[in-house]
N, CA, C and O of each residue as an XYZ file, in Angstrom:
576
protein
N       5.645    -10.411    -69.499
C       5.131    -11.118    -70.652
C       5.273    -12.637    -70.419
O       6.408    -12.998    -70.107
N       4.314    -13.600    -70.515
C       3.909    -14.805    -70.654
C       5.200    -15.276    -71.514
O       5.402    -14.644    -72.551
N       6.332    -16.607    -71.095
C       6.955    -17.011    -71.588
C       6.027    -18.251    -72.440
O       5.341    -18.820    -71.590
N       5.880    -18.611    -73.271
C       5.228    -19.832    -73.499
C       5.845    -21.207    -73.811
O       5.333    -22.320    -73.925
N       7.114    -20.768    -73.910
C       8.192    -21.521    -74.642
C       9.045    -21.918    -73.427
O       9.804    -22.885    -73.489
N       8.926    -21.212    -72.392
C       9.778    -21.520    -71.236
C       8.458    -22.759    -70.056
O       8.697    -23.588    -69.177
N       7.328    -22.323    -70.599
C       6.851    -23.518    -69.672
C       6.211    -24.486    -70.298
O       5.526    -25.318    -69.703
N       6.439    -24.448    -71.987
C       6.509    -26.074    -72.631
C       8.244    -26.973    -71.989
O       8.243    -28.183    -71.765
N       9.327    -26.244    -71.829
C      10.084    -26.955    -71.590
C      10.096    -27.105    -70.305
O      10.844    -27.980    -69.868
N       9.323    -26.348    -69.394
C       9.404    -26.961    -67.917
C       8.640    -28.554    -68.075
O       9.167    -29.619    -67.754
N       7.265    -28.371    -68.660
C       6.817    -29.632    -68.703
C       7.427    -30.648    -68.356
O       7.175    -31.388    -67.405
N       8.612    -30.750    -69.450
C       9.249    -31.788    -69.944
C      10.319    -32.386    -68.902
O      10.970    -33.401    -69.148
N      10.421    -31.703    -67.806
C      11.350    -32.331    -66.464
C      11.078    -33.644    -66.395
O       9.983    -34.203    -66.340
N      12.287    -34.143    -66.404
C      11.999    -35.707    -65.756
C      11.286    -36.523    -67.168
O      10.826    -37.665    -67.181
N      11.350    -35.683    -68.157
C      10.936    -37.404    -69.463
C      12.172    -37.375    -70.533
O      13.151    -36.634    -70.617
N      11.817    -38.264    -71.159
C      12.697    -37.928    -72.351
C      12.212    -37.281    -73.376
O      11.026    -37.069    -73.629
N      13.490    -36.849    -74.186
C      12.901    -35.726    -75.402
C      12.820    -36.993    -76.142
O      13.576    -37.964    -76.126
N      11.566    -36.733    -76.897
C      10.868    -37.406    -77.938
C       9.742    -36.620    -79.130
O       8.993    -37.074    -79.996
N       9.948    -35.769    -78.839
C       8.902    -35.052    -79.855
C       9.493    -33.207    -79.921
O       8.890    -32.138    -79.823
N      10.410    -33.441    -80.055
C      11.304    -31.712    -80.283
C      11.453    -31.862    -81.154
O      11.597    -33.045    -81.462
N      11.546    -30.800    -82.281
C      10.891    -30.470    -83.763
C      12.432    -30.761    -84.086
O      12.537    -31.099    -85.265
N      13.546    -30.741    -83.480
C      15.055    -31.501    -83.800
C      14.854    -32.836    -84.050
O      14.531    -33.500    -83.065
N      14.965    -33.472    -85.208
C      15.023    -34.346    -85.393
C      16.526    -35.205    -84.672
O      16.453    -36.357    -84.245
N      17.655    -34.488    -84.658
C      18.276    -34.831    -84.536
C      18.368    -35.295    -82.335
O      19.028    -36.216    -81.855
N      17.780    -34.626    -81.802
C      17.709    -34.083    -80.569
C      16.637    -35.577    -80.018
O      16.622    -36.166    -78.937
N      16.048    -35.745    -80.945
C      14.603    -37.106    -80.769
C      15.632    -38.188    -80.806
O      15.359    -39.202    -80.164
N      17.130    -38.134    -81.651
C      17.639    -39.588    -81.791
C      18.313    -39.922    -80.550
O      18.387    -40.995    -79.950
N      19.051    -38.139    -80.153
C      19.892    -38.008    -79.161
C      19.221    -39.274    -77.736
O      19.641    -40.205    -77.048
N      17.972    -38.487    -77.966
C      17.149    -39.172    -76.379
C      17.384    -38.769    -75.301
O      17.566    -39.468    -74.305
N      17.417    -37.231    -75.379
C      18.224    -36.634    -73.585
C      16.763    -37.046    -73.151
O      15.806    -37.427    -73.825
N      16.960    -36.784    -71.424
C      16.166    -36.450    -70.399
C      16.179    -34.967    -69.973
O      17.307    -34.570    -69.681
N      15.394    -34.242    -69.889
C      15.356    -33.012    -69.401
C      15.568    -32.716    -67.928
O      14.713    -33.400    -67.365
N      16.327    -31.991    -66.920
C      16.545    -32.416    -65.961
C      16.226    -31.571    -65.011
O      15.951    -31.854    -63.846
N      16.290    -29.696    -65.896
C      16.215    -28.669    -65.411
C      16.072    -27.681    -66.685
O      16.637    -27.703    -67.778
N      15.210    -26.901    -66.195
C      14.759    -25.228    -67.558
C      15.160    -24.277    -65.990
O      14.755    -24.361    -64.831
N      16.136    -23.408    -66.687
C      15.952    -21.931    -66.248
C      15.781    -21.248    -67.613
O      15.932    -21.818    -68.694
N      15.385    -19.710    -67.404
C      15.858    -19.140    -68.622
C      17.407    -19.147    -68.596
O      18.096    -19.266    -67.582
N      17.906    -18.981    -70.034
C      19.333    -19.463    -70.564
C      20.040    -20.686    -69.573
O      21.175    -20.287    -69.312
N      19.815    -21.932    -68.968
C      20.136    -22.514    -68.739
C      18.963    -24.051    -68.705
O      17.835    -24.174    -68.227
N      19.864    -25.035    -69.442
C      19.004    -26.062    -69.202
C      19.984    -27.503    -69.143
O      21.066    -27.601    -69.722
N      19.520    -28.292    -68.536
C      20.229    -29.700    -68.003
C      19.658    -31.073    -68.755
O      18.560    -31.622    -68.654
N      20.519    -31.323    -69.338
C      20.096    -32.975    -69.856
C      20.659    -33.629    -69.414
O      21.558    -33.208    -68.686
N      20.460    -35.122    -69.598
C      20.675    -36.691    -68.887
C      20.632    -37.543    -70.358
O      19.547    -37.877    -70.833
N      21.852    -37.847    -70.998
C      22.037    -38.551    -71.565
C      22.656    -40.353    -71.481
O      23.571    -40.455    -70.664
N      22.377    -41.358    -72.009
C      22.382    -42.424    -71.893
C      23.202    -42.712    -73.362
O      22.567    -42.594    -74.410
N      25.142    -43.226    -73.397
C      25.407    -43.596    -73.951
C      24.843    -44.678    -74.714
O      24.563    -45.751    -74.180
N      24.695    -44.489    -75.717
C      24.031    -46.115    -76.525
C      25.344    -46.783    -77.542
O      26.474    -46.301    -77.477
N      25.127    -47.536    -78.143
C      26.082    -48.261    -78.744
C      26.879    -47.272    -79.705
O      28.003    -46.773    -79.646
N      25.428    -47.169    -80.963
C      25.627    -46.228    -81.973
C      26.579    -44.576    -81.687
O      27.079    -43.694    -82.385
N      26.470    -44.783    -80.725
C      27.186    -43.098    -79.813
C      28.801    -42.805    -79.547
O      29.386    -41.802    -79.138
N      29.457    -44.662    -80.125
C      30.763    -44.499    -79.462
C      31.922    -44.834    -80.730
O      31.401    -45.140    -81.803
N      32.698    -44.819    -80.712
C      33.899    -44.760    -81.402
C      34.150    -46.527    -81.265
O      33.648    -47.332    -80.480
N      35.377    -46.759    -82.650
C      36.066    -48.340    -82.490
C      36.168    -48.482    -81.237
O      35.446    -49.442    -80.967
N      36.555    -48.164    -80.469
C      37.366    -47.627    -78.698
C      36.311    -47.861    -77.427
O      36.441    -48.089    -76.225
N      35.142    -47.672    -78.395
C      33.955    -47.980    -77.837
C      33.718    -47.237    -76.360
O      33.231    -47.902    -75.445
N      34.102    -45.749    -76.143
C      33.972    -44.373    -76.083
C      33.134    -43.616    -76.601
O      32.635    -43.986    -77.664
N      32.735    -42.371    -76.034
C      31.619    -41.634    -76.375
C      32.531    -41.178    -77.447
O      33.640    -40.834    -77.040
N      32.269    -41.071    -79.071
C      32.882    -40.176    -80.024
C      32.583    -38.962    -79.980
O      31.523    -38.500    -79.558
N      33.604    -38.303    -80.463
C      33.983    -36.767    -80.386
C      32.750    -36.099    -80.844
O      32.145    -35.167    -80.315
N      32.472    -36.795    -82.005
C      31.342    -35.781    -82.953
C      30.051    -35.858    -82.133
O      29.183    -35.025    -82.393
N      29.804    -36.842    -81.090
C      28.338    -36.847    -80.348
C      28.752    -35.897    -79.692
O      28.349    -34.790    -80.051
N      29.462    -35.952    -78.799
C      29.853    -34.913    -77.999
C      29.827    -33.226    -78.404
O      29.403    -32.339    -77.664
N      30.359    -33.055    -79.691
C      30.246    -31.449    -80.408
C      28.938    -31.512    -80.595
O      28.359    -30.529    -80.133
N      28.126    -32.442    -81.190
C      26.591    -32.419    -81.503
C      25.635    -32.225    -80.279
O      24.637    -31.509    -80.357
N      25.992    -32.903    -79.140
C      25.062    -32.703    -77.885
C      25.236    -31.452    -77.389
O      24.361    -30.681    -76.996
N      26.537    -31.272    -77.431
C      26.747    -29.281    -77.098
C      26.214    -28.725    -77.988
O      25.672    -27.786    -77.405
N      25.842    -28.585    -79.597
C      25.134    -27.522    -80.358
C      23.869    -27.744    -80.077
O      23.165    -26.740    -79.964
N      23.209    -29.138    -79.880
C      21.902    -29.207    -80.139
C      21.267    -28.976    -78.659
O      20.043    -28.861    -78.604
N      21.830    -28.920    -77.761
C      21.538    -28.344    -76.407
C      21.673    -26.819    -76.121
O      20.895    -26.270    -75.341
N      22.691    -26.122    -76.775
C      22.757    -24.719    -76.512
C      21.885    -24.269    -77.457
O      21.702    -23.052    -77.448
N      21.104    -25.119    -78.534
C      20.594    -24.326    -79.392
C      19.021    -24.615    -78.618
O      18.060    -23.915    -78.938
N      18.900    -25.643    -77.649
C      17.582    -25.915    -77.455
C      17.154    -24.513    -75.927
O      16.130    -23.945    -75.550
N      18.361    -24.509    -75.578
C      18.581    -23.472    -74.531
C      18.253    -21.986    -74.793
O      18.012    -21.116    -73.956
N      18.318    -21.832    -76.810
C      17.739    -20.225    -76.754
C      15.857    -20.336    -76.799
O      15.107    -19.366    -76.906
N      15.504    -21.559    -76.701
C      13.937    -21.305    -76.566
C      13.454    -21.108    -75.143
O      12.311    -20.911    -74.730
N      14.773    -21.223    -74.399
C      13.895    -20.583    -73.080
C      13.752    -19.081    -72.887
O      13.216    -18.505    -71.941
N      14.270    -18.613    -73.845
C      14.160    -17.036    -73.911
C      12.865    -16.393    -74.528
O      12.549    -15.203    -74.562
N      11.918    -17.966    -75.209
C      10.787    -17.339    -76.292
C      11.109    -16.641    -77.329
O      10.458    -15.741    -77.859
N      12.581    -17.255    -77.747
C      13.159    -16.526    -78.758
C      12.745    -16.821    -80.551
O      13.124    -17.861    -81.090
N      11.928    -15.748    -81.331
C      10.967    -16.022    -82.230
C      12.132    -16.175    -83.472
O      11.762    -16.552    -84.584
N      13.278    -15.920    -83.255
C      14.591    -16.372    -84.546
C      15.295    -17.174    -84.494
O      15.819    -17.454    -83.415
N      15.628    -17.960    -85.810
C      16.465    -18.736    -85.946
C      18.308    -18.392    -85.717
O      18.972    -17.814    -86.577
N      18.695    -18.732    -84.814
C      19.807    -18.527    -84.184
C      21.166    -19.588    -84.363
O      21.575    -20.168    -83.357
N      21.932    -19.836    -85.879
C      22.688    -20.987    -86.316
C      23.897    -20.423    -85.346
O      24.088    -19.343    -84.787
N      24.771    -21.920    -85.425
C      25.693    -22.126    -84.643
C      26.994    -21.282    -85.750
O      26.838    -21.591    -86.932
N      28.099    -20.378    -85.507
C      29.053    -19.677    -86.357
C      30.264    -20.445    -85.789
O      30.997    -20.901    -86.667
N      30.669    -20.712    -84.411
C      31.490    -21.312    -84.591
C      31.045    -22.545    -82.951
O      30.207    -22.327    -82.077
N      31.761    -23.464    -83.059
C      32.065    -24.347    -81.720
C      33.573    -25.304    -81.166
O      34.125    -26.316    -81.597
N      33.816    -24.454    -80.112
C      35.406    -24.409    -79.719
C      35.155    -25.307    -78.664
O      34.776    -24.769    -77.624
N      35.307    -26.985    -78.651
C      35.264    -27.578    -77.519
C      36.595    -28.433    -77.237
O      37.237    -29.053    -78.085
N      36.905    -28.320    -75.691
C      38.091    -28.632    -75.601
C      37.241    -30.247    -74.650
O      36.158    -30.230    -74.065
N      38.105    -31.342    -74.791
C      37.410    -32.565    -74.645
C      38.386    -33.274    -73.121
O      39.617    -33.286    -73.116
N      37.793    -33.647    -72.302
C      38.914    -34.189    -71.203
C      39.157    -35.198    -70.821
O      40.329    -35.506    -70.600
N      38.021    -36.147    -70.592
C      38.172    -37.312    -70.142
C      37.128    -38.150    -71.106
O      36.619    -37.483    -72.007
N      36.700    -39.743    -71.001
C      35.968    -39.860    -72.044
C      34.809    -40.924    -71.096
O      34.947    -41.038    -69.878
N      33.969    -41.466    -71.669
C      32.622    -41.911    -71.556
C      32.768    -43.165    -72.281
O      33.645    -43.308    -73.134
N      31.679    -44.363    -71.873
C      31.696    -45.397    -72.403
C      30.448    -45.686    -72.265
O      29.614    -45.150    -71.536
N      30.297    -46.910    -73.285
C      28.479    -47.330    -73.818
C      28.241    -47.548    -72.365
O      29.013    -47.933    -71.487
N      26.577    -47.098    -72.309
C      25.683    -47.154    -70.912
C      26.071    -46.238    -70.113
O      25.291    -46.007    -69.189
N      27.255    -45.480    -70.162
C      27.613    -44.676    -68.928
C      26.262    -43.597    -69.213
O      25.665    -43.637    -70.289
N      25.845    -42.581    -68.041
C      25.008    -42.010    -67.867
C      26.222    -40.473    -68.196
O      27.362    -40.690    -67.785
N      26.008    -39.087    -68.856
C      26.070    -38.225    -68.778
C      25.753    -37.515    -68.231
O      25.257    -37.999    -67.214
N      25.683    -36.050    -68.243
C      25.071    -34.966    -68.224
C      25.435    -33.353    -68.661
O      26.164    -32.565    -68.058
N      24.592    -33.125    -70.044
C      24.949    -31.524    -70.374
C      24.447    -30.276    -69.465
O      23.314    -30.493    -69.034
N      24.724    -29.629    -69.254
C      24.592    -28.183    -68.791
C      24.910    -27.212    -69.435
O      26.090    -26.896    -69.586
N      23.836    -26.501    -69.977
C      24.617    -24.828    -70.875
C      24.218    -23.838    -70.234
O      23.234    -23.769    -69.498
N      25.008    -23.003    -70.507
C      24.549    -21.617    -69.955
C      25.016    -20.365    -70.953
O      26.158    -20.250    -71.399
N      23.903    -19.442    -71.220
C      23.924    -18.495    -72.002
C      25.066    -17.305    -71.412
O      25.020    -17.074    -70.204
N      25.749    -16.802    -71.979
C      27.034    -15.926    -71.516
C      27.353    -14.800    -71.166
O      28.164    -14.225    -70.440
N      25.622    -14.385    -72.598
C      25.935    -13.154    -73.232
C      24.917    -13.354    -74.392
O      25.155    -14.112    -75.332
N      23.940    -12.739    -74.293
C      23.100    -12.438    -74.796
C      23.198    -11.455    -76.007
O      22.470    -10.626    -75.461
N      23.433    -10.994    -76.938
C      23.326     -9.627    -77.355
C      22.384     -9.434    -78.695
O      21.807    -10.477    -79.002
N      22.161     -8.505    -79.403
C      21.098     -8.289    -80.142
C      21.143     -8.773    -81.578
O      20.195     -8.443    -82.291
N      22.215     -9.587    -82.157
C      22.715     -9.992    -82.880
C      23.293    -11.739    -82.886
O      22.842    -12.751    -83.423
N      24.394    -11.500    -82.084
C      25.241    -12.602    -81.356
C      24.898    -13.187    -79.394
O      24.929    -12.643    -78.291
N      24.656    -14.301    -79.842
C      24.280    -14.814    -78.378
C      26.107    -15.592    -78.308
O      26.592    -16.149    -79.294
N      26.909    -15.443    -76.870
C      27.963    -16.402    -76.800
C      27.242    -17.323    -75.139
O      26.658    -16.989    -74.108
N      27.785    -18.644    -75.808
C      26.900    -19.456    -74.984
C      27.999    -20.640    -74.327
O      29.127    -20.212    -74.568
N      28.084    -21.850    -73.654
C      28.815    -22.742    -73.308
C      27.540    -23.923    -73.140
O      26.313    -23.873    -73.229
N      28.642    -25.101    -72.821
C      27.624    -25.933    -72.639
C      28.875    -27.149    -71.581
O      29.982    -27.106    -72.117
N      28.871    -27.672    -70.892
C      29.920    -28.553    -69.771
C      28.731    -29.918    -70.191
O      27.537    -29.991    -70.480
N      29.703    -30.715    -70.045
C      29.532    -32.553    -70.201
C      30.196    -33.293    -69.000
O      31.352    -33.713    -68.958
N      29.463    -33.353    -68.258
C      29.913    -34.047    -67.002
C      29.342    -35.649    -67.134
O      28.411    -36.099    -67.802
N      30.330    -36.335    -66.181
C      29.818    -37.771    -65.912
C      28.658    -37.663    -64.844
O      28.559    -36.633    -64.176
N      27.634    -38.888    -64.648
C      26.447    -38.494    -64.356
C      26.804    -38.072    -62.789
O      25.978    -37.262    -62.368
N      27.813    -38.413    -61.836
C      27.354    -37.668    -60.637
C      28.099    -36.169    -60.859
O      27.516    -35.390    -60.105
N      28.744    -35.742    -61.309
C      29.322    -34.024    -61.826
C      31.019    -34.757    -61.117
O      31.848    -33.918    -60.766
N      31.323    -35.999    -60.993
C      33.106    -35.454    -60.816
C      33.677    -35.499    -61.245
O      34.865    -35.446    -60.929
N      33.127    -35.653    -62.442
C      34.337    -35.540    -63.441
C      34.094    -34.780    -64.862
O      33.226    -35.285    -65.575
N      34.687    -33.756    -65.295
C      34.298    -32.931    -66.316
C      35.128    -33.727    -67.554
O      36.313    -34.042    -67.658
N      33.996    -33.903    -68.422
C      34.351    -34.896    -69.392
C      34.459    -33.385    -70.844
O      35.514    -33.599    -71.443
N      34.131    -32.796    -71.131
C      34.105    -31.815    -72.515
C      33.521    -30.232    -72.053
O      32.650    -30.054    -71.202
N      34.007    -29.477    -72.592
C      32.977    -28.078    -72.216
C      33.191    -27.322    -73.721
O      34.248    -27.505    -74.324
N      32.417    -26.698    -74.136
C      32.472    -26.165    -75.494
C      31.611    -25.071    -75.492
O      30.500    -25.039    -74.963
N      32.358    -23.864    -76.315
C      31.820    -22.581    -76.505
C      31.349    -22.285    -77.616
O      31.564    -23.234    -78.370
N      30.836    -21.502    -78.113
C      29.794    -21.583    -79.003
C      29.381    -19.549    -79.438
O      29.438    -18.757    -78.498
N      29.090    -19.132    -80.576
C      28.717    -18.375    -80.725
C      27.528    -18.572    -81.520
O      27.459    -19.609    -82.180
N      26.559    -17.718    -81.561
C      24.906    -18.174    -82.478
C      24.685    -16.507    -83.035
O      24.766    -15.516    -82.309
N      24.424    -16.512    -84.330
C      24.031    -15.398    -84.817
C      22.349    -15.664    -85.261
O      21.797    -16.592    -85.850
N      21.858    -14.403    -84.683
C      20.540    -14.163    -85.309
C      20.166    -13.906    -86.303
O      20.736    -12.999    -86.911
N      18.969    -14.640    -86.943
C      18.868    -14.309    -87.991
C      17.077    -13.901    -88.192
O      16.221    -14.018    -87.315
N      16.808    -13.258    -90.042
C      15.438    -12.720    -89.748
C      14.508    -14.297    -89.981
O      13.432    -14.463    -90.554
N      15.148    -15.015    -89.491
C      14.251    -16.536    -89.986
C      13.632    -16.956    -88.652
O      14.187    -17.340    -87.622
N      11.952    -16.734    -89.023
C      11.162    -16.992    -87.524
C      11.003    -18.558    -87.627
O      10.460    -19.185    -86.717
C-alpha cells in the first residue's frame, strides 16, 4: 500500500519545517534531515527565545522538541489517528546554548494497537555528546 504520508515527509529533506499543520513545530523551525518509517531526524538551531536566564537551551524546549517530533514521527506510518502524548519521562544531560546547532532523533519502540512507546535522543550537532533522551507513550484515539 502507497504510503502517502511517508513521501510528503521525504520531500522535506534538507528544508525547514514551515508549513506542518503544528503550529507549534512551524515556530520550532527544525530542518528535516532523515524519514524512515518510525524514525525521523531534525536539525535544530538554538534561537534566543529557546533559552533560559542561563542563556541555555530550557528544559521545556527540550520536552517540547521530543513530543512534537515523536508525534511528527507517527505520520510516517500513514497513521489516520490522533495519537496524544500520556506520559514523557526525559532524563536531561548536558546543555546547549543560543546558536548552537542540535539534533533530534526518535525512534518508534513499539508499536501496538492501542499504545505506541516511542523515544526521541537530543544530541549536539556532530552526535558527541548526548544532551537529553526522553520516552514517551501515545495512545490512540478514534480522532482522524
Amino acid at each position: 500500500m502507497k504510503n502517502d504520508a511517508f513521501e510528503f515527509l521525504k520531500q522535506h529533506i534538507g528544508k525547514e519545517v514551515s508549513t506542518s499543520p503544528s503550529p507549534f513545530m512551524n515556530w520550532l523551525r527544525p530542518t528535516m534531515l532523515e524519514v524512515e518509517e518510525g524514525k525521523l531526524v531534525f536539525q535544530y538551531t538554538i534561537r534566543h527565545e529557546m533559552t533560559n536566564p542561563y542563556r541555555t537551551l530550557h528544559g521545556g524546549i527540550i520536552a517540547a522538541i521530543i513530543d512534537d517530533a515523536i508525534g511528527a514521527t507517527l505520520i510516517s506510518y500513514n497513521e489516520p489517528y490522533f495519537y496524544p502524548t500520556i506520559n514523557n519521562v526525559i532524563d536531561y544531560f548536558a546543555s546547549a546554548r543560543e546558536n548552537d546547532v542540535i539534533i533530534a532523533e526518535t525512534a518508534i519502540n513499539k508499536k501496538g494497537k492501542q499504545i505506541v512507546n516511542a523515544q526521541c535522543e537530543i544530541w549536539n550537532h556532530d552526535k558527541t555528546r548526548l544532551l537529553a533522551k526522553g520516552y514517551t507513550n501515545l495512545l490512540r484515539t478514534d480522532i482522524k
